[in-house]
ROZA-800613 format. One line per field, with one value per residue: x, y, z of N, C-alpha, C in turn; residue in three letters. Coordinates in Angstrom, 1 decimal. Atoms other than C-alpha are relative to their C-alpha. Layout:
N
n.x = X:...
n.y = Y:...
n.z = Z:...
ca.x = X:...
ca.y = Y:...
ca.z = Z:...
c.x = X:...
c.y = Y:...
c.z = Z:...
aa = Ala:...
END
This chain:
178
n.x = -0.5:0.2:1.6:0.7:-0.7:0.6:1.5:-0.3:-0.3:0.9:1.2:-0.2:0.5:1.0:0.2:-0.5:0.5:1.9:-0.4:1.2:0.0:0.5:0.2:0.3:1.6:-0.2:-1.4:-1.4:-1.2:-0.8:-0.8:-0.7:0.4:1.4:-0.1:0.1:-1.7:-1.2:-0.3:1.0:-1.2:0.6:1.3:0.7:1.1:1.2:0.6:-1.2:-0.7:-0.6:0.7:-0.2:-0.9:0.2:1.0:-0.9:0.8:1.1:-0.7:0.0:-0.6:0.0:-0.6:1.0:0.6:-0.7:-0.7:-0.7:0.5:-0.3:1.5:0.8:1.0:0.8:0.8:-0.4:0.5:0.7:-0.5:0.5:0.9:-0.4:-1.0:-1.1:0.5:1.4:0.4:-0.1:0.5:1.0:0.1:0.5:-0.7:-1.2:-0.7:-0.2:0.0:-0.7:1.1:0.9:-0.2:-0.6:1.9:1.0:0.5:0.1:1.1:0.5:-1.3:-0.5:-1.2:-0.1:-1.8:-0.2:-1.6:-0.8:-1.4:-0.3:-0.7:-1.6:-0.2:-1.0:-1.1:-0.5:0.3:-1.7:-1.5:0.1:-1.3:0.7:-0.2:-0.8:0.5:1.2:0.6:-0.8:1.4:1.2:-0.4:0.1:1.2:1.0:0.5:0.2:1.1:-0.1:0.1:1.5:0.8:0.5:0.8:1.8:1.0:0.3:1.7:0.9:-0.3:0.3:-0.3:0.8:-1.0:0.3:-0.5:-1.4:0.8:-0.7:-0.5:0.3:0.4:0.2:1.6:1.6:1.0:1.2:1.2:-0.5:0.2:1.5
n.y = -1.3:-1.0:-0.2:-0.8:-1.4:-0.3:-0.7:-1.2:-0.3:-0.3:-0.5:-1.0:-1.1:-0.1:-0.8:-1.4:0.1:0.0:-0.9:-0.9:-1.3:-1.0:-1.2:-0.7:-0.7:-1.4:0.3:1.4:0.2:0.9:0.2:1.2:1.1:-0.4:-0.3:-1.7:-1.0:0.5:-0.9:-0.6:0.2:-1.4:0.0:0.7:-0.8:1.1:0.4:0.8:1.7:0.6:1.4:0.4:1.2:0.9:-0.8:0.5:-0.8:-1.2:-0.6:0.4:-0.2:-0.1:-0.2:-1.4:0.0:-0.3:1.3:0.1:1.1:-0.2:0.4:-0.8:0.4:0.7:-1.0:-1.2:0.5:0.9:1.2:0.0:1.0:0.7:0.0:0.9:1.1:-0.6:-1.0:0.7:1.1:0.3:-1.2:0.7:1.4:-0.7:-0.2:1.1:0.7:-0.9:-0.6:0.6:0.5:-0.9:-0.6:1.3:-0.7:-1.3:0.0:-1.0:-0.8:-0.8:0.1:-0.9:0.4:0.0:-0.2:0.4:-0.2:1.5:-0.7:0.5:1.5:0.2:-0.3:-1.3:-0.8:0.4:-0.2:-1.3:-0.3:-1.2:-0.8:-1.3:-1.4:-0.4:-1.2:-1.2:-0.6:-0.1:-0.6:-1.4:-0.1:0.0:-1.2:0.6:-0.1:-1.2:-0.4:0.8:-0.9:-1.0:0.5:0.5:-0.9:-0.5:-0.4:1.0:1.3:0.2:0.8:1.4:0.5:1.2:0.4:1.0:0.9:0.5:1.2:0.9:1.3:-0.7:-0.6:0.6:0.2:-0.9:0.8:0.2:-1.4:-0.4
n.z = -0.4:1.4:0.0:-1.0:0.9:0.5:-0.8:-0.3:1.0:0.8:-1.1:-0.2:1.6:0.1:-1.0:0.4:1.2:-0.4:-1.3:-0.7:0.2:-1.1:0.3:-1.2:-0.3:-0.7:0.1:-0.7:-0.1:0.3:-0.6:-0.3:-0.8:-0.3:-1.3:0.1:-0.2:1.0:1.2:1.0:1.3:1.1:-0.2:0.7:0.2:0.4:1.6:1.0:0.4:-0.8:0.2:-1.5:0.1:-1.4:-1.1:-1.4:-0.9:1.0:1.2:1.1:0.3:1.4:1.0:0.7:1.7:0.9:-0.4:-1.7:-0.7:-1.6:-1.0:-0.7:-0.6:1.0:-0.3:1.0:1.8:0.5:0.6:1.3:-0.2:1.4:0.2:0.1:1.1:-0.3:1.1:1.2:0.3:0.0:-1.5:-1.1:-0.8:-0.6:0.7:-0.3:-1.3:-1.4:-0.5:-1.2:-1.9:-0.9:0.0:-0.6:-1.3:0.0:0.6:0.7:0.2:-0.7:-1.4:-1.0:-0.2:-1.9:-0.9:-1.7:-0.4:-1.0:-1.6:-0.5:-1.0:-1.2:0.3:1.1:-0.9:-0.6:0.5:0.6:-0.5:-0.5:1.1:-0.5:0.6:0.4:-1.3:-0.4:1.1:-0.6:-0.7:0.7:0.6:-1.5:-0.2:-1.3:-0.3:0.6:1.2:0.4:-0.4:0.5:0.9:-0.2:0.0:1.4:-0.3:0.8:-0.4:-1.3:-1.0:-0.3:-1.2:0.0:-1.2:0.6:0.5:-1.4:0.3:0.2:-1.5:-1.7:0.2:-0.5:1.1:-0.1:-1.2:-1.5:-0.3:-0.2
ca.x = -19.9:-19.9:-23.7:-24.6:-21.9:-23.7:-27.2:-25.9:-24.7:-27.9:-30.0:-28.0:-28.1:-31.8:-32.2:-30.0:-31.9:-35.5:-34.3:-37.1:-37.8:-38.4:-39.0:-38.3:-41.2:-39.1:-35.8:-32.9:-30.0:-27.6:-25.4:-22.3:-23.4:-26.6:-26.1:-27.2:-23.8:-22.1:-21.2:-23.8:-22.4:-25.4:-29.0:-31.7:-34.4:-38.1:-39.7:-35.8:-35.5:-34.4:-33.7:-33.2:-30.7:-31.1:-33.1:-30.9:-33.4:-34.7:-32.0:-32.2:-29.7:-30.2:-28.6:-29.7:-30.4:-26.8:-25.0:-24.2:-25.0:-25.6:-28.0:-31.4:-33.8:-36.3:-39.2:-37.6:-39.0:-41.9:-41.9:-42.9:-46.4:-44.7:-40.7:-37.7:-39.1:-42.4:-42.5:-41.1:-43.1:-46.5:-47.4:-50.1:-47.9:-44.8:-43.1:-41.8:-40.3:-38.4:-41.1:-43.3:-41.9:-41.4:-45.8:-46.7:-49.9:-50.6:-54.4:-54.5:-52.1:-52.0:-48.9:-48.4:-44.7:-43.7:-40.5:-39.2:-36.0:-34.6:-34.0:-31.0:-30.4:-29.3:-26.1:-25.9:-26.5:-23.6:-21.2:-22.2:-19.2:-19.7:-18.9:-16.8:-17.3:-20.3:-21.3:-19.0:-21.9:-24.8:-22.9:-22.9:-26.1:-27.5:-28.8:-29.1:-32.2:-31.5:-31.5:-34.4:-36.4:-35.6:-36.8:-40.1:-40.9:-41.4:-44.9:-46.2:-44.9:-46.8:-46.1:-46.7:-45.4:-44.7:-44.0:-40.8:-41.7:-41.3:-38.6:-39.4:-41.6:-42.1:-45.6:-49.1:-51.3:-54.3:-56.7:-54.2:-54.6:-58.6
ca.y = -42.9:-41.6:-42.0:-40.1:-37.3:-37.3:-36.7:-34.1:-32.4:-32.6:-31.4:-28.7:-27.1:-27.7:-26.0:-22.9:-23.1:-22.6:-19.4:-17.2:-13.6:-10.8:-7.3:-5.1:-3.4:-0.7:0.2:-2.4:-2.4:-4.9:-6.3:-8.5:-11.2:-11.9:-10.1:-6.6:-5.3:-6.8:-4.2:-2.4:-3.2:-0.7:0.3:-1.2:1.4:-0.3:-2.1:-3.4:-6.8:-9.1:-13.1:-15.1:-17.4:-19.0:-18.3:-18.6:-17.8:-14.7:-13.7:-14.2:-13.9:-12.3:-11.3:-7.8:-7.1:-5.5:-8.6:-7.7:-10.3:-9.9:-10.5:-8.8:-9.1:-11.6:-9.1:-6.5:-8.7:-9.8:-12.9:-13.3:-15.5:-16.9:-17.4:-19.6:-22.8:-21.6:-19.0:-21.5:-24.7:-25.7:-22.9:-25.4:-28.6:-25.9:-26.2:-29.7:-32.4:-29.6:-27.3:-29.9:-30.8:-27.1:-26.4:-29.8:-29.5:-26.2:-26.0:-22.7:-20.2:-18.2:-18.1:-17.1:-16.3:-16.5:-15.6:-17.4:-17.0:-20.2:-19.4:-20.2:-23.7:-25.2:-25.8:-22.3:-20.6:-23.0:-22.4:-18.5:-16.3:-12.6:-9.7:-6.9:-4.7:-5.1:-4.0:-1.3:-0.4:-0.9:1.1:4.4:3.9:4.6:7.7:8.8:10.1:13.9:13.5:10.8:13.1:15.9:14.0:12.9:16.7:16.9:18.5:15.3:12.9:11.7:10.7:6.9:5.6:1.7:-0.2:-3.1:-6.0:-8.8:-11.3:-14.6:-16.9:-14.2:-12.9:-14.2:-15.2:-13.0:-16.0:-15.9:-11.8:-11.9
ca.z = -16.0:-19.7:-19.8:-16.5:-18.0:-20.7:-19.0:-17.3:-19.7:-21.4:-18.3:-17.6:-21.6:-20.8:-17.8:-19.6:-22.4:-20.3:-18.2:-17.2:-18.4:-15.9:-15.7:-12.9:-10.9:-9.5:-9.7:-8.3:-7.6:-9.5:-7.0:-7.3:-4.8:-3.6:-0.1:0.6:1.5:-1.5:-4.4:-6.5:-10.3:-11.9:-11.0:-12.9:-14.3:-13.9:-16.5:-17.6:-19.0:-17.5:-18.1:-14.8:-14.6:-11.0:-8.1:-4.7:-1.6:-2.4:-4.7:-8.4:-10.3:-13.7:-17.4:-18.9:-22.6:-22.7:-21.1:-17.3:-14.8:-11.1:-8.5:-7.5:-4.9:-6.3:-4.7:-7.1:-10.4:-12.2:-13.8:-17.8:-17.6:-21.0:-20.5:-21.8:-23.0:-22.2:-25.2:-27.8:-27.0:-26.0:-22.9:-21.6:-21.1:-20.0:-22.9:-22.6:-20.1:-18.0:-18.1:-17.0:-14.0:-13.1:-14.2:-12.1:-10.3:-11.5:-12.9:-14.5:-16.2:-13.6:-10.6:-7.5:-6.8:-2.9:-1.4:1.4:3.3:4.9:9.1:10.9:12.2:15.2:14.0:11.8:15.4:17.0:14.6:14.6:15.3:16.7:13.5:15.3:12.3:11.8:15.7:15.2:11.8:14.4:17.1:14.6:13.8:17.8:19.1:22.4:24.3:23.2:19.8:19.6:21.5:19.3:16.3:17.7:18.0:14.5:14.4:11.6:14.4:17.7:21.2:21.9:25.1:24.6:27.5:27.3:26.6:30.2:29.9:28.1:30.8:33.6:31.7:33.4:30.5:30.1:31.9:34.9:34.9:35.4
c.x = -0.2:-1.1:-0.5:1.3:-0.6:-1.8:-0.1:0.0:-1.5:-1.0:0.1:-0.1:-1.6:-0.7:0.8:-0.9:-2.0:0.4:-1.0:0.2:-0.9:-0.1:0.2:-0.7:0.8:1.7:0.7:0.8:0.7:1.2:0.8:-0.1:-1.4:0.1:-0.1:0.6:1.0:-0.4:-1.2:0.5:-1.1:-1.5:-1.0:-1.7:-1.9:-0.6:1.5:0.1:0.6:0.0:0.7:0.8:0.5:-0.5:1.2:-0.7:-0.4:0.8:-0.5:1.1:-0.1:1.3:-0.6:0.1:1.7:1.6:0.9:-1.1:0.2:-1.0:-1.3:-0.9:-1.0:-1.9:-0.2:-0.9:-1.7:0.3:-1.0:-1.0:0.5:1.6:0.9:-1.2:-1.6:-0.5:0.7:-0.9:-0.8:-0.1:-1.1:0.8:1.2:1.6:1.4:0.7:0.3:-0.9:-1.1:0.1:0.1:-1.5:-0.3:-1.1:-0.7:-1.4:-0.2:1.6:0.2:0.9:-0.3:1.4:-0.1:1.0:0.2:1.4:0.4:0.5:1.1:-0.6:0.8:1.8:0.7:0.6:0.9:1.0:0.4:1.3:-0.3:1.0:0.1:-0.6:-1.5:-1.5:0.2:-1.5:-1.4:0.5:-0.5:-0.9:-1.2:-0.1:-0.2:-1.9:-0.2:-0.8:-1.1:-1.1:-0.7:-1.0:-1.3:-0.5:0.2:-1.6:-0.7:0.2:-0.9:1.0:-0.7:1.0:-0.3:1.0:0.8:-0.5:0.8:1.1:-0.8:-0.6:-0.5:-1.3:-0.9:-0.2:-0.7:-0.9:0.8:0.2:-1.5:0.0
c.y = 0.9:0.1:1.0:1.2:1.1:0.6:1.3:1.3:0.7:0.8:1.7:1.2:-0.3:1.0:1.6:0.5:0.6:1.2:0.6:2.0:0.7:1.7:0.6:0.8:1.3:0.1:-0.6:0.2:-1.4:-0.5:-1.4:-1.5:0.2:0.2:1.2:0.8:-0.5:1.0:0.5:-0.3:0.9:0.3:0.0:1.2:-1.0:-0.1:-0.1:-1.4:-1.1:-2.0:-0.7:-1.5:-1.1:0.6:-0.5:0.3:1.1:1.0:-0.7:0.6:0.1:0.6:1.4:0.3:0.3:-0.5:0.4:-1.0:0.5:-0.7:1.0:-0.9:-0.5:1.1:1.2:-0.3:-0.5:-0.4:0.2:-1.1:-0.8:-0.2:-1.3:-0.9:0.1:0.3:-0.9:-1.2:0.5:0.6:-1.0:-0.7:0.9:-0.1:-1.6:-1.1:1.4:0.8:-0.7:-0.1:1.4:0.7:-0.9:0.5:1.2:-0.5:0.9:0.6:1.0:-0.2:1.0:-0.4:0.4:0.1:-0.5:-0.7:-1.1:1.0:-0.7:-1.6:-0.4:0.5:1.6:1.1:-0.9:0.6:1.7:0.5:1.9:0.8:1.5:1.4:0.5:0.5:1.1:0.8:0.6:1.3:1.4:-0.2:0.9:0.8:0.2:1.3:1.2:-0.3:-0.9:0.7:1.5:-0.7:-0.4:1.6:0.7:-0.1:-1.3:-1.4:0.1:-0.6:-1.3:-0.6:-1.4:-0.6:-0.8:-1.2:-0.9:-0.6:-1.1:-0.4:0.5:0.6:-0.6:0.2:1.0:-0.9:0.1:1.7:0.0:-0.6
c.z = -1.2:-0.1:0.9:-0.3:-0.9:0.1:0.7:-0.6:-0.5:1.2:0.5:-1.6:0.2:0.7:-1.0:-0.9:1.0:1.1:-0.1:-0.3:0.8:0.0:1.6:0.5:0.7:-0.2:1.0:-0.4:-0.7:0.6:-0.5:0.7:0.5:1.2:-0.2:0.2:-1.0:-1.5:-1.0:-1.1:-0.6:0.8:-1.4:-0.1:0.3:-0.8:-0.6:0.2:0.5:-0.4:1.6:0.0:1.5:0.5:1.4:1.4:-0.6:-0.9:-1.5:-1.1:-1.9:-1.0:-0.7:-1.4:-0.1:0.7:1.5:0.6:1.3:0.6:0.4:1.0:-0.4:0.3:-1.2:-1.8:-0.1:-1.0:-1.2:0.5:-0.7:0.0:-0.6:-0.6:-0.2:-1.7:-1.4:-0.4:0.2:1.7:0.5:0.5:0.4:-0.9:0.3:1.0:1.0:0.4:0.7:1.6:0.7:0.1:0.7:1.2:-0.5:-1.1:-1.1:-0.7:0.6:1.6:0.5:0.5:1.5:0.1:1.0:-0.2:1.2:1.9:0.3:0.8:1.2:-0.1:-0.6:1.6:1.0:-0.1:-0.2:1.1:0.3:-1.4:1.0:-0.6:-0.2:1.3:-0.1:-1.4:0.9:1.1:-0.4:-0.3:1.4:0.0:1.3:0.4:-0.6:-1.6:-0.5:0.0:-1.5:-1.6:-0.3:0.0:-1.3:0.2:-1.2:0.9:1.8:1.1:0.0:0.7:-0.3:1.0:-0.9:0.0:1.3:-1.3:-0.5:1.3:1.2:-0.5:0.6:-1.4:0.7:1.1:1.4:0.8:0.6:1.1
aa = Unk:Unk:Unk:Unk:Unk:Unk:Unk:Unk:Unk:Unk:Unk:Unk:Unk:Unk:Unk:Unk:Unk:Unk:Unk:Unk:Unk:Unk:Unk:Unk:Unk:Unk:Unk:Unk:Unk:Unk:Unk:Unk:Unk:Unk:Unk:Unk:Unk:Unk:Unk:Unk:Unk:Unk:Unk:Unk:Unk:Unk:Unk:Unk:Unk:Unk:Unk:Unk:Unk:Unk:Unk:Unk:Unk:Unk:Unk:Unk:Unk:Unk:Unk:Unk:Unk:Unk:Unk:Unk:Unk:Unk:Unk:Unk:Unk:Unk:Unk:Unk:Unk:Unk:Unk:Unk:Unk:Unk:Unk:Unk:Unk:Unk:Unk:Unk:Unk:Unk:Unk:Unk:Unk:Unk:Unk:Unk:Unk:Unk:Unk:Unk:Unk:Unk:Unk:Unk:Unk:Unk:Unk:Unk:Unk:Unk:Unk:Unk:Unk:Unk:Unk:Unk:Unk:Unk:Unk:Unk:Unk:Unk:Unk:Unk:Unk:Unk:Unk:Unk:Unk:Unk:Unk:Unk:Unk:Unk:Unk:Unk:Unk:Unk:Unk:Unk:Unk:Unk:Unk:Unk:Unk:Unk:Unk:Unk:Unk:Unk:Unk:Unk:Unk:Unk:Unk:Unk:Unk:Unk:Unk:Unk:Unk:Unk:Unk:Unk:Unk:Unk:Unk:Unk:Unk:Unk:Unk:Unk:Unk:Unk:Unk:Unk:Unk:Unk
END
């Protein structure tokens, strides 16, 4: 028990110790949680600093040169080619065991960062529960035919009639149209 304590321990000061330096490509918002309705705590000028202290789906949760912490949209950053254990050790092998395992595979020194956002699961979409307030958000957001209308006759905007789309299952394929 004291041994795997102590591993721990050590894995996790390793992991802190190799955090990732970022820069922001545009300005971001610094939010409290990583959710886009949870509190703004500052806005992030672009090109500010940034070291990255977890990734959560497409949040990332950074530290800024003058020690606030929040979340941004991982979109919002680019990532240092050189960060955390990177920029102290040996930038081929990734700056040692932990960087390895996190360069494995990787031929060259150049990345390609990807975002993806987990979908709902059966279960997520069982246990889902209907959000009153947050109809009542969508609600005030609607418009009715009047004022759509008037908006489309803004002289830089066209008409474009698009049909509705059938129900699921009731379409003919294209080969069963000809």
């Amino acid at each position: 028990m004291k041994n795997s304590m102590i591993a721990l321990s050590m894995l996790f000061a390793a992991s802190a110790a190799w955090a990732e330096s970022a820069s922001t490509i545009r300005a971001a918002d610094l939010q409290e949680q990583s959710q886009l309705d949870s509190a703004v705590l500052a806005t992030l000028a672009p090109n500010t600093q940034v070291n990255v202290l977890r990734r959560v789906g497409a949040w990332s949760e950074v530290k800024t040169a003058d020690g606030k912490t929040g979340w941004v949209k991982m979109t919002a950053l680019k990532f240092a080619p050189e960060s955390g254990a990177q920029a102290s050790g040996n930038a081929k092998s990734g700056g040692g065991a932990l960087g390895g395992l996190l360069t494995a595979g990787r031929t060259s020194s150049s990345a390609t960062v990807t975002t993806g956002v987990k979908g709902l699961t059966a279960e997520d979409l069982q246990n889902a529960q209907a959000d009153t307030v947050e109809l009542e958000k969508l609600k005030a957001l609607a418009v009715n035919s009047r004022s759509a209308k008037n908006f489309a006759g803004n002289p830089k905007l066209t008409v474009n009639q698009v049909e509705y789309l059938e129900p699921a299952g009731s379409r003919k394929s294209r080969s069963e149209e000809q």
